[in-house]
ChimeraX commands (.cxc) that place a marker at each C-alpha (Angstrom):
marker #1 position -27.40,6.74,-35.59 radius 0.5
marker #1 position -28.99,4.14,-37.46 radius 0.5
marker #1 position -25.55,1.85,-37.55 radius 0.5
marker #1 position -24.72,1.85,-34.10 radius 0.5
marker #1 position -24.38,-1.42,-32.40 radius 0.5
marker #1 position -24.47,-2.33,-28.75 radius 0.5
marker #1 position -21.78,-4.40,-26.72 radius 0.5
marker #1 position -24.10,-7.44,-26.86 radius 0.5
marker #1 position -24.82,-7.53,-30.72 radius 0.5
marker #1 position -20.21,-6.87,-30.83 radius 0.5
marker #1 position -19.05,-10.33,-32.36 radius 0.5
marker #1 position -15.56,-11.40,-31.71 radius 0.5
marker #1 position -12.97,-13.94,-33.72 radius 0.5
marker #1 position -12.25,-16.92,-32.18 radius 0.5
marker #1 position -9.93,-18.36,-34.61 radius 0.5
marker #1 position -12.78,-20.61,-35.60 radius 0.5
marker #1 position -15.77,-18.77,-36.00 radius 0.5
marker #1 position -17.81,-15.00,-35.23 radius 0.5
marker #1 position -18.51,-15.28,-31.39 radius 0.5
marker #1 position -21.49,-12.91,-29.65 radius 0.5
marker #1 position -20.25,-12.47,-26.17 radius 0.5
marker #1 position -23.08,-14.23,-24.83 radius 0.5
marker #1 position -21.93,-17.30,-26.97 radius 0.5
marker #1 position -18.64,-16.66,-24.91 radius 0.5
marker #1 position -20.68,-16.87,-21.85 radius 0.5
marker #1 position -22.26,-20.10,-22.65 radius 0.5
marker #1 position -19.38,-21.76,-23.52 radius 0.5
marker #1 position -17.70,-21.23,-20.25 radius 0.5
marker #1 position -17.00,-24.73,-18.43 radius 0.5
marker #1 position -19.28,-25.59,-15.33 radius 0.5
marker #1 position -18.14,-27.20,-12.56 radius 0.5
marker #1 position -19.05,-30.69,-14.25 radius 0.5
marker #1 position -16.39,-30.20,-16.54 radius 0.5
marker #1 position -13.67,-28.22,-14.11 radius 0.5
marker #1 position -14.26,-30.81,-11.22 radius 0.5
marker #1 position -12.77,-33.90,-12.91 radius 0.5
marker #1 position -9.78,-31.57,-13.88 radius 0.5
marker #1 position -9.40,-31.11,-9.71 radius 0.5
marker #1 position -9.44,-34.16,-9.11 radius 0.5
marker #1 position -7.13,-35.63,-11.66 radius 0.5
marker #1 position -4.76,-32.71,-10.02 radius 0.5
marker #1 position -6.13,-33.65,-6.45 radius 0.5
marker #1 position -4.35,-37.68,-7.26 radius 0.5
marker #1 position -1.38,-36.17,-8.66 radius 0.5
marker #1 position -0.69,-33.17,-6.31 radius 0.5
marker #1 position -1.26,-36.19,-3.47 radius 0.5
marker #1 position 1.25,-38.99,-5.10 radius 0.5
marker #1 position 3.40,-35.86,-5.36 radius 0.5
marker #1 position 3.49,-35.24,-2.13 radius 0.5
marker #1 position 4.09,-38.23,-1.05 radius 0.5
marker #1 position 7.00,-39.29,-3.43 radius 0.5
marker #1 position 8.78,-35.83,-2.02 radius 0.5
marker #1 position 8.36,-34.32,-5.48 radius 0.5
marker #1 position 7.41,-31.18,-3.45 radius 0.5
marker #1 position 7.26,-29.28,-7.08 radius 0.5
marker #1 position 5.17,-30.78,-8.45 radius 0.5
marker #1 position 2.95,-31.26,-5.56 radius 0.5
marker #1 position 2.94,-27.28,-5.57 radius 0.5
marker #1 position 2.18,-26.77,-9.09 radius 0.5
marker #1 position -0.77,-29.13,-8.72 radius 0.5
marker #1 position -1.91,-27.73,-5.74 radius 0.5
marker #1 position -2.05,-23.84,-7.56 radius 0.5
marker #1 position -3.70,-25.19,-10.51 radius 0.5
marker #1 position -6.37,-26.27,-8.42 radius 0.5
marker #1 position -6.48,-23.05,-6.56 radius 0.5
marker #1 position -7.01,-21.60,-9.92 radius 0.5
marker #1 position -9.67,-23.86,-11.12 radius 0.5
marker #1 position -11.68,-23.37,-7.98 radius 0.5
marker #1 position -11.57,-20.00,-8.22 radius 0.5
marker #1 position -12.41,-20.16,-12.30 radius 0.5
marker #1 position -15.70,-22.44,-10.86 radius 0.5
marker #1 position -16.48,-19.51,-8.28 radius 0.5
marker #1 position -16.31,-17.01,-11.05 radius 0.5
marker #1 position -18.28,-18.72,-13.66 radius 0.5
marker #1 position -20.85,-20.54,-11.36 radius 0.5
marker #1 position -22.03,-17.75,-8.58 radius 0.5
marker #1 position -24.10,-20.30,-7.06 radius 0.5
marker #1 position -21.42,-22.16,-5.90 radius 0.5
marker #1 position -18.44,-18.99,-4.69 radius 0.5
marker #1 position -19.28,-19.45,-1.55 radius 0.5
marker #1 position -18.75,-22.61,-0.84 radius 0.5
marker #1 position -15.78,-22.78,-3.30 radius 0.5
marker #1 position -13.99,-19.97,-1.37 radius 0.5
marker #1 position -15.00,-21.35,1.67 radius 0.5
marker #1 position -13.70,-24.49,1.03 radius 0.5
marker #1 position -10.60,-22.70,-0.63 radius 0.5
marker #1 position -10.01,-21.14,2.75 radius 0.5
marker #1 position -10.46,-23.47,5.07 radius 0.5
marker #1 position -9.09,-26.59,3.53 radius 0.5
marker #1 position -6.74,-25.87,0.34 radius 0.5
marker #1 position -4.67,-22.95,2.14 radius 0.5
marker #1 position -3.49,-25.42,5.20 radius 0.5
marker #1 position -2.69,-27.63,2.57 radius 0.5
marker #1 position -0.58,-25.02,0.90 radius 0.5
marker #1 position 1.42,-24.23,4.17 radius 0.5
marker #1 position 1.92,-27.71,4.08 radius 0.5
marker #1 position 3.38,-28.63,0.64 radius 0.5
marker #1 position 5.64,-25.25,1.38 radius 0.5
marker #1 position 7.00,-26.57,4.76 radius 0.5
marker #1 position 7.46,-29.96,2.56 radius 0.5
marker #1 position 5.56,-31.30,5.49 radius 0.5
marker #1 position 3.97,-35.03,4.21 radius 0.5
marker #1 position 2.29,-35.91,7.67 radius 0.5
marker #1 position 1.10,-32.43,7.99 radius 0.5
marker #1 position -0.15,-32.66,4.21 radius 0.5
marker #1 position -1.69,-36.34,4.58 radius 0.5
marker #1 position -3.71,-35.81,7.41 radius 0.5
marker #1 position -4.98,-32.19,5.94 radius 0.5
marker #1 position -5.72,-33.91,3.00 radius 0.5
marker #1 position -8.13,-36.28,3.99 radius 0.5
marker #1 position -9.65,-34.06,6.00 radius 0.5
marker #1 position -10.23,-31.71,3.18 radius 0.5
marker #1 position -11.60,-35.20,0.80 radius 0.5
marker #1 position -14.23,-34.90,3.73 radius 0.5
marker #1 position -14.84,-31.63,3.49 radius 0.5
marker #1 position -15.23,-31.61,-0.43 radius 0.5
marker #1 position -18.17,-34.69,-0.09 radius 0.5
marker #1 position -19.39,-32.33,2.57 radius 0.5
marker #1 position -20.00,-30.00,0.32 radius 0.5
marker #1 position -21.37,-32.13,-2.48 radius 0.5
marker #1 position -23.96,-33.24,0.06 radius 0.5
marker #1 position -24.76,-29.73,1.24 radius 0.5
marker #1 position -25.06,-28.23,-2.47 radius 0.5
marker #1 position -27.71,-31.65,-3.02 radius 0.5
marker #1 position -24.59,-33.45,-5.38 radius 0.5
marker #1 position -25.31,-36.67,-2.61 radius 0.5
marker #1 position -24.33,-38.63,-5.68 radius 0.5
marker #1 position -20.75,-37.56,-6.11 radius 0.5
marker #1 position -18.14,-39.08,-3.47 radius 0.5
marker #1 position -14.52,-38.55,-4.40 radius 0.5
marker #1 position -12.09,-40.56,-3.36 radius 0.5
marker #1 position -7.94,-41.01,-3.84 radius 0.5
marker #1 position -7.18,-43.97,-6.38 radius 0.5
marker #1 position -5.23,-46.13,-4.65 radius 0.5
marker #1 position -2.10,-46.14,-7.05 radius 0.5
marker #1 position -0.33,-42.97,-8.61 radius 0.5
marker #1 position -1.26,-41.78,-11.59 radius 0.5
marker #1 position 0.87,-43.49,-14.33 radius 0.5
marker #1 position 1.30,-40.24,-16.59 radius 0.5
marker #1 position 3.77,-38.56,-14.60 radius 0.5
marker #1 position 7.37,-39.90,-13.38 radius 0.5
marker #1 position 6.85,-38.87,-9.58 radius 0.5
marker #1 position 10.38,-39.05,-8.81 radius 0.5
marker #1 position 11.63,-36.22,-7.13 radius 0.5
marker #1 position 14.23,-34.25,-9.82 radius 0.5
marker #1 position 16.65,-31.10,-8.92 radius 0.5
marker #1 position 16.36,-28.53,-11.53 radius 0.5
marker link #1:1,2 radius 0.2
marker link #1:2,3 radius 0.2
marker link #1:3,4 radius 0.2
marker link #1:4,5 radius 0.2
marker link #1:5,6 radius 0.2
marker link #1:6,7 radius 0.2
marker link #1:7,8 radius 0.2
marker link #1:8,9 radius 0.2
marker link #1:9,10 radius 0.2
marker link #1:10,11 radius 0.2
marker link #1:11,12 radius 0.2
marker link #1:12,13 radius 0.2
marker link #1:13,14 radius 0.2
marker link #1:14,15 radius 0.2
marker link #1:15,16 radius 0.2
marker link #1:16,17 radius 0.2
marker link #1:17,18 radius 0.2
marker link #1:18,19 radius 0.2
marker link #1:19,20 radius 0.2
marker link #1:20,21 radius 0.2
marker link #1:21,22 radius 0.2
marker link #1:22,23 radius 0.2
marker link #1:23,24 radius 0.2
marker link #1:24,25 radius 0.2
marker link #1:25,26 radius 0.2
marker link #1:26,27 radius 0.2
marker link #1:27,28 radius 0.2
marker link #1:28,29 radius 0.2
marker link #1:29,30 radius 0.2
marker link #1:30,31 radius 0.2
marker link #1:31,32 radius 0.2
marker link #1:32,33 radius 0.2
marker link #1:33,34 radius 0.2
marker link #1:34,35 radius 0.2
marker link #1:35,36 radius 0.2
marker link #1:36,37 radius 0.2
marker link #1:37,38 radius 0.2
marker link #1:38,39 radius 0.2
marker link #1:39,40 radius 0.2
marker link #1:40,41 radius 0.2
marker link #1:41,42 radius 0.2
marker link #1:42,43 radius 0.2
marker link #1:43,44 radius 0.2
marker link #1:44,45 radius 0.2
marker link #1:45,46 radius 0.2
marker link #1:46,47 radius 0.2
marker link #1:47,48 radius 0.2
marker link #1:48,49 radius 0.2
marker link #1:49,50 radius 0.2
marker link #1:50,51 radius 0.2
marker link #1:51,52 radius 0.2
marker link #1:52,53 radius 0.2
marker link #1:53,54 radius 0.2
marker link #1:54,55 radius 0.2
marker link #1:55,56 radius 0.2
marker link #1:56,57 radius 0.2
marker link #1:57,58 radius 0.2
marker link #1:58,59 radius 0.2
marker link #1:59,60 radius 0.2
marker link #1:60,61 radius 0.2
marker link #1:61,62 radius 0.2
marker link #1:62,63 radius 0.2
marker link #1:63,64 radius 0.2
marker link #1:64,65 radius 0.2
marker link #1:65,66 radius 0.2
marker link #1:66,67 radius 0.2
marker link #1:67,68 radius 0.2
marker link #1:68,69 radius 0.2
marker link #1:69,70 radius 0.2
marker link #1:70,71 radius 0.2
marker link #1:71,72 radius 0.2
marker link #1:72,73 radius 0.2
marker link #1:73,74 radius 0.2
marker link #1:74,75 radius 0.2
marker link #1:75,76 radius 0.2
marker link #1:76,77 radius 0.2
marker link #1:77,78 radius 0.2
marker link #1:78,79 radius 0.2
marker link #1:79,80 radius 0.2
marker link #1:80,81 radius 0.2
marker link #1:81,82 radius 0.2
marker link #1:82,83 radius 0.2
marker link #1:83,84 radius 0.2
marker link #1:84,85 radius 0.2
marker link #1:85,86 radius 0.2
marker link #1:86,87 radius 0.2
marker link #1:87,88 radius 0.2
marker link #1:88,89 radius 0.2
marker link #1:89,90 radius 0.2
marker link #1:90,91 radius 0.2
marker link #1:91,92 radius 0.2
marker link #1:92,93 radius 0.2
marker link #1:93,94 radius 0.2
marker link #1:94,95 radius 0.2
marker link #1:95,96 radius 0.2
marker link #1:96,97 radius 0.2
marker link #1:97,98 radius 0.2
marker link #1:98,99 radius 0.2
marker link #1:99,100 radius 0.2
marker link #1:100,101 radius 0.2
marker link #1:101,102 radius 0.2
marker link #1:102,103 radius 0.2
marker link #1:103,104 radius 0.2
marker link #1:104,105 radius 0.2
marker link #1:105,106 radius 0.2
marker link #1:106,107 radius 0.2
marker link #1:107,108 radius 0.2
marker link #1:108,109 radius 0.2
marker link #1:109,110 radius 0.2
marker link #1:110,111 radius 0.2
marker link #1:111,112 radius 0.2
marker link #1:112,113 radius 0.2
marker link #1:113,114 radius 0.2
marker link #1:114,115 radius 0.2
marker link #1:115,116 radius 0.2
marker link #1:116,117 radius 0.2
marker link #1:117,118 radius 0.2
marker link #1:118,119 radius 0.2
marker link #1:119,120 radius 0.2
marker link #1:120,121 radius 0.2
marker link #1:121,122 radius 0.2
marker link #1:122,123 radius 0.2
marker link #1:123,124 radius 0.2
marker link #1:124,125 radius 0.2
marker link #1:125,126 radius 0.2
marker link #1:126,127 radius 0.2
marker link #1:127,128 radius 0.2
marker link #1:128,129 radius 0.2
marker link #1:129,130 radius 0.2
marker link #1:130,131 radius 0.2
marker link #1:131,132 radius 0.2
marker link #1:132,133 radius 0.2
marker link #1:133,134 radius 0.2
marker link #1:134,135 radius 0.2
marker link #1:135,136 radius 0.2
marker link #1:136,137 radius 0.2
marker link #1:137,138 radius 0.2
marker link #1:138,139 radius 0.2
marker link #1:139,140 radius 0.2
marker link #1:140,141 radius 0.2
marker link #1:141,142 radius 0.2
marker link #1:142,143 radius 0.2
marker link #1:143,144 radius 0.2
marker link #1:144,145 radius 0.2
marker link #1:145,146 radius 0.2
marker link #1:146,147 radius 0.2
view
């Protein structure tokens, strides 16, 4: 009975190195290191849009999705506001890049841009103001291609 170890002393391989799961834990990104990811994404999936590359635009979009919901998971504090955000501003987005809709999508987006610095203000992040750059991002050919 001596030998027996519990789930938090278990150590896993990482390719690299032993691993506790609480050193998994730790090493989890925050929001500070997802949030530049969205909005690298957030310029794309928008220059995207608006070249009529409605794929890629989509994949951007969902990789988003799936960040936000990866900052919701790993940072409680802020699932509320992620999923509230997720619901009320990303998902008419969504319906908008899937009805290939740009006018629909431009105006949604902005108003979701406002929403986001909304929400840095609320959650005391005053500091952090996004904003679109105003040129596309120059490490993607945005021309719209048929498979």
């Amino acid at each position: 009975m001596g030998d027996e170890k519990s789930v938090k002393d278990a150590t896993v391989w990482s390719g690299h190195r032993d691993m506790t799961l609480e050193d998994v834990a730790v090493i989890q990104p925050g929001l500070g290191r997802i949030m530049p990811e969205i909005g690298a994404r957030t310029w794309k999936a928008y220059y995207a849009a608006k070249a009529g590359h409605w794929p890629l635009a989509k994949f951007q979009v969902k990789e988003i999705r799936g960040l936000m919901e990866l900052g919701a998971f790993t940072r409680p504090k802020y699932e509320e506001n992620l999923n509230q955000f997720l619901e009320e501003n990303w998902k008419p987005i969504e319906e908008a890049i899937a009805k290939e809709d740009f006018a629909a999508f431009d105006a949604l987006f902005n108003k979701a841009i406002e929403a986001a610095n909304a929400f840095h203000e609320l959650r005391d992040k005053w500091f952090i103001k996004w904003k679109l750059p105003s040129q596309p991002p120059p490490d993607l050919d945005l021309t719209p291609r048929k498979k």
